[in-house]
N, C-alpha and C positions, 0 to 999 in steps of 0.2 A: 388845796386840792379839791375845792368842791367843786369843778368844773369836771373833774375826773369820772367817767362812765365804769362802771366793773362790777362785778361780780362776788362770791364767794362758792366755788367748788371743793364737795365733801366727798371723800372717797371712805367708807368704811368699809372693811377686810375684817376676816376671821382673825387675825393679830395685828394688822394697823390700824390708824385711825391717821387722815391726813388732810390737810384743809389748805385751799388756795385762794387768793384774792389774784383775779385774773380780770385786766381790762379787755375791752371791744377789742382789740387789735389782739390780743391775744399773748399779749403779753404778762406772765407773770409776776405781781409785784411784792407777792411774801409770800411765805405758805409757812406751815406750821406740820411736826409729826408727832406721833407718839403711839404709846401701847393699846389696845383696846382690851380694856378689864373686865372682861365678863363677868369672871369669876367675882369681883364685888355685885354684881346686880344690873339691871337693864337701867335702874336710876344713875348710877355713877357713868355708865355710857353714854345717858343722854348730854349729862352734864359736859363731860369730856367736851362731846360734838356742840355745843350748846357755848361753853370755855373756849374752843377755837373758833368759832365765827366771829364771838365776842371781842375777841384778841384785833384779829383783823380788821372789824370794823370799824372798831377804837382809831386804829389807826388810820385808815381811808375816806372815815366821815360817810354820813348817811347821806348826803345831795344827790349822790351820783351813783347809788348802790342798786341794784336793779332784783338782787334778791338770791336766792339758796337754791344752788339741786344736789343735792346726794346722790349717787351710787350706793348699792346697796348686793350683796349677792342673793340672791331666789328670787323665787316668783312671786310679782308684785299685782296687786287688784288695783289698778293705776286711777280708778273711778273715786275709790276708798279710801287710798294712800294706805294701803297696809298691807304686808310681808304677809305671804300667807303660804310660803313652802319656804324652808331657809333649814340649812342641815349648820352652819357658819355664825349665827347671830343667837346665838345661847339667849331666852328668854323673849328674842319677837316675834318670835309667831301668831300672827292675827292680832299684832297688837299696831293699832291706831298711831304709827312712828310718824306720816306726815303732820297731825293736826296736832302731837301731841307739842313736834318742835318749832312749830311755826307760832304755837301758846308762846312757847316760853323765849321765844324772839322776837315775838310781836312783828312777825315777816313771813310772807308766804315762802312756803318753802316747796319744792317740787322733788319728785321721790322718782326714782328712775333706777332700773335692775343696772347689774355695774359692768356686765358686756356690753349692754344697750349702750352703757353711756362714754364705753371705751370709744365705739362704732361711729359716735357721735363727734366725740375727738377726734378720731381719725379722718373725719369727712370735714371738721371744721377747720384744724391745726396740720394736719397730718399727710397720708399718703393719698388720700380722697380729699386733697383741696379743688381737684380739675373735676368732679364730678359730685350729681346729687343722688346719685344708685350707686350703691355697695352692699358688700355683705363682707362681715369679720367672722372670723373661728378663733379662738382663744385658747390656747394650747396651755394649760396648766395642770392643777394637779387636776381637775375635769376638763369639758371643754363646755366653753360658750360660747353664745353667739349673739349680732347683733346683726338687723337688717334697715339700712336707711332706704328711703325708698322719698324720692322729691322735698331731697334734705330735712327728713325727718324721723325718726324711728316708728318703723312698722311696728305695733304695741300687741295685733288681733284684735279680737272681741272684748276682753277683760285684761288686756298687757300680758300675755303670754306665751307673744310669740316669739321667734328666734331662738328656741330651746334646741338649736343645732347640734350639742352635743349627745341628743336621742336620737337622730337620726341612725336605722337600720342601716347601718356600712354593711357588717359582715353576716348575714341573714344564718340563725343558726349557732352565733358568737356566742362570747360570752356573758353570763348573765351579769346584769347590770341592777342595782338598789332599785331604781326605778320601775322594773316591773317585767322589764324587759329584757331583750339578747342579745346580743351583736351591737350595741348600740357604737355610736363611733367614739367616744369618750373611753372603752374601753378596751380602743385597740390605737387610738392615737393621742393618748396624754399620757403625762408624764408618768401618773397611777399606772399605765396599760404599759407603758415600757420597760417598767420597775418589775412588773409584771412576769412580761413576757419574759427578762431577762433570768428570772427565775424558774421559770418555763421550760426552757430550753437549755440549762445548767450552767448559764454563766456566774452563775453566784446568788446567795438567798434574802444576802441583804444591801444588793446595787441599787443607789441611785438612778434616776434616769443622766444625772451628770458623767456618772461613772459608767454609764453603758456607751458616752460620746465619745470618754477618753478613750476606750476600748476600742470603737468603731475609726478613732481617729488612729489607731495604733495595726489597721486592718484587719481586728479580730472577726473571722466572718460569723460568729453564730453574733453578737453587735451589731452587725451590717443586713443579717438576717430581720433583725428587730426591727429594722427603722424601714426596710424594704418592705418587713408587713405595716407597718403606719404608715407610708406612702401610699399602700395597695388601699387601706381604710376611706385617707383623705381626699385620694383622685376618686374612689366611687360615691363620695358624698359630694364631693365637689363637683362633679360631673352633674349630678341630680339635682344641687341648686342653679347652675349653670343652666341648663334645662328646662328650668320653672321658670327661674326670673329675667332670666335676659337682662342682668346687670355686665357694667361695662369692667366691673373692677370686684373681684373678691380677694381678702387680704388676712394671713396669718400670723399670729401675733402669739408672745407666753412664753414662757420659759424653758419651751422647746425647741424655740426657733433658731436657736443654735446648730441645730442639726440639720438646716435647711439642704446642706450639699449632699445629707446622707438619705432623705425619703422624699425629695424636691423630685429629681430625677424620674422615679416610678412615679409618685403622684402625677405630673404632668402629664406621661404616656401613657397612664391610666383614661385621664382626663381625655384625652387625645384620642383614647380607643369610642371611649363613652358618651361622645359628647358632640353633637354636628354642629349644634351653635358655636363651641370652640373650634372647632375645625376652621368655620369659615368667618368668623366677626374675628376683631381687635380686643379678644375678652385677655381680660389679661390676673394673673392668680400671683400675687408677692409679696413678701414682705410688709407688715406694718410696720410704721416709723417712728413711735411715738413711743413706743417701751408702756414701761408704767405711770409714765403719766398721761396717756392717753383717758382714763377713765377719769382722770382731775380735769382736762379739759373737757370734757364732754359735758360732766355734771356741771361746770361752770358757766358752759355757753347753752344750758336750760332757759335761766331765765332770759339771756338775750333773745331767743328762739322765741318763745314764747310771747315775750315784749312784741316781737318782727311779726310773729303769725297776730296779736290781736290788733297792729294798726295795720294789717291789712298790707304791708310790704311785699 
């Protein structure tokens, strides 16, 4: 296999830890999962992630290896390589996570926020294969966001941009950790529907799962819920629509299940809100890629990166 081109894509989560050896074409050729042990210490994490590349590469041969990108959740100093907001990675906060595993690899490795690198998958592998402007929202237990922009991740000034799920939806709303009110994470993720559902007395300790089966069974104060998260998502969605004049925005999480129940208003929201949607081909749907969208993204770093410095 030493003619073989690929990669190794790391996706670490507040409880997974998951690792891909993914070639140029984009194909898959092992991956590896397991727990992530905080609770022993940020050394036993590293090692973990440090264990499964190792695993992989054993296998694939360095000829053809092109190198590492992680996903990672919070906010990254992209300049730095270091986590410097994470509510999820128990003990890295401000701590030096790109240089520390790229020591003990002996391989550069590239750190990237884990919407960013969903965003990335989705544009590489995904539902943004016909285009190089997008934006994702991430519908889980918060919301995130990723914006590629000339097939690349818009990062800002220090990588912290596409923090979409602060975006003021509900002006007024509810208060949010962050500092804020209304923000839209807390009226269109799984947290705000678990929420709401509580809210409005359909029970104190529903799932957002169990608020679907409800809404699939036409409970209306259910149907309520998700008609105000469509109301959230078409007024944010409308307002990126607006900015960017991308051709493709795409929703993705473990909310997406519900698409027939807040798709509907979201749209006509959008539709109210919005003249670029009115009259361009902007089109708002489904992402494709599940959860391995953020294993491909972080995988196809290095190739990116390779492409952007010969100048491709």
């Amino acid at each position: 296999m030493s003619d073989l081109a690929y990669t190794i894509g790391v996706d670490l989560g507040g409880t997974n830890l998951r690792a891909a050896a993914i070639d140029r074409a984009g194909n898959i050729l092992d991956k590896t999962s397991g727990a992530t042990n905080f609770e022993e210490g940020r050394d036993a994490v590293l090692n973990d992630i440090a264990g499964a590349v190792n695993q992989l590469r054993a296998r694939f041969g360095s000829s053809g290896f092109y190198g590492i990108g992680i996903g990672v959740p919070g906010f990254i100093d992209i300049e730095r390589g270091v986590i410097v907001g994470t509510h999820n990675l128990l003990g890295f906060d401000g701590f030096p996570m790109r240089d520390d595993l790229s020591q003990r690899l002996s391989t550069p490795v590239i750190l990237e926020n884990d919407a960013n690198a969903a965003a990335l998958g989705e544009k590489w592998m995904g539902a943004g294969r016909d285009v190089n402007d997008l934006v994702l929202l991430t519908l889980g237990t918060g919301i995130g966001g990723g914006i590629i922009s000339g097939g690349r991740v818009l990062h800002g000034h220090v990588g912290m941009a596409g923090e979409l799920g602060h975006i003021t939806a509900i002006p007024g709303g509810n208060p949010c950790g962050c500092g804020n009110s209304g923000c839209l994470e807390k009226h269109a993720s799984a947290t705000a529907v678990e929420a709401m559902a509580k809210l409005v007395a359909l029970g104190d300790h529903l799932t957002a799962k169990d608020v679907f089966d409800l809404a699939e069974q036409g409970n209306p104060l259910a149907l309520m819920v998700f008609h105000h998260m469509g109301t959230a998502l078409g007024l944010a969605l409308a307002t990126l629509i607006n900015i960017f004049n991308f051709p493709l925005y795409l929703l993705s999480g473990g909310v997406l299940p519900a698409w027939k129940f807040f798709a509907p208003v979201m749209l006509a929201e959008i539709e109210k809100r919005s003249f670029t949607y009115r009259h361009t081909k902007t089109r708002v749907e489904p992402a494709t890629l599940g959860n391995q969208a953020g294993l491909y993204g972080a995988a196809y770093l290095p190739f990116l990166m390779h492409k952007l410095s010969a100048g491709a």
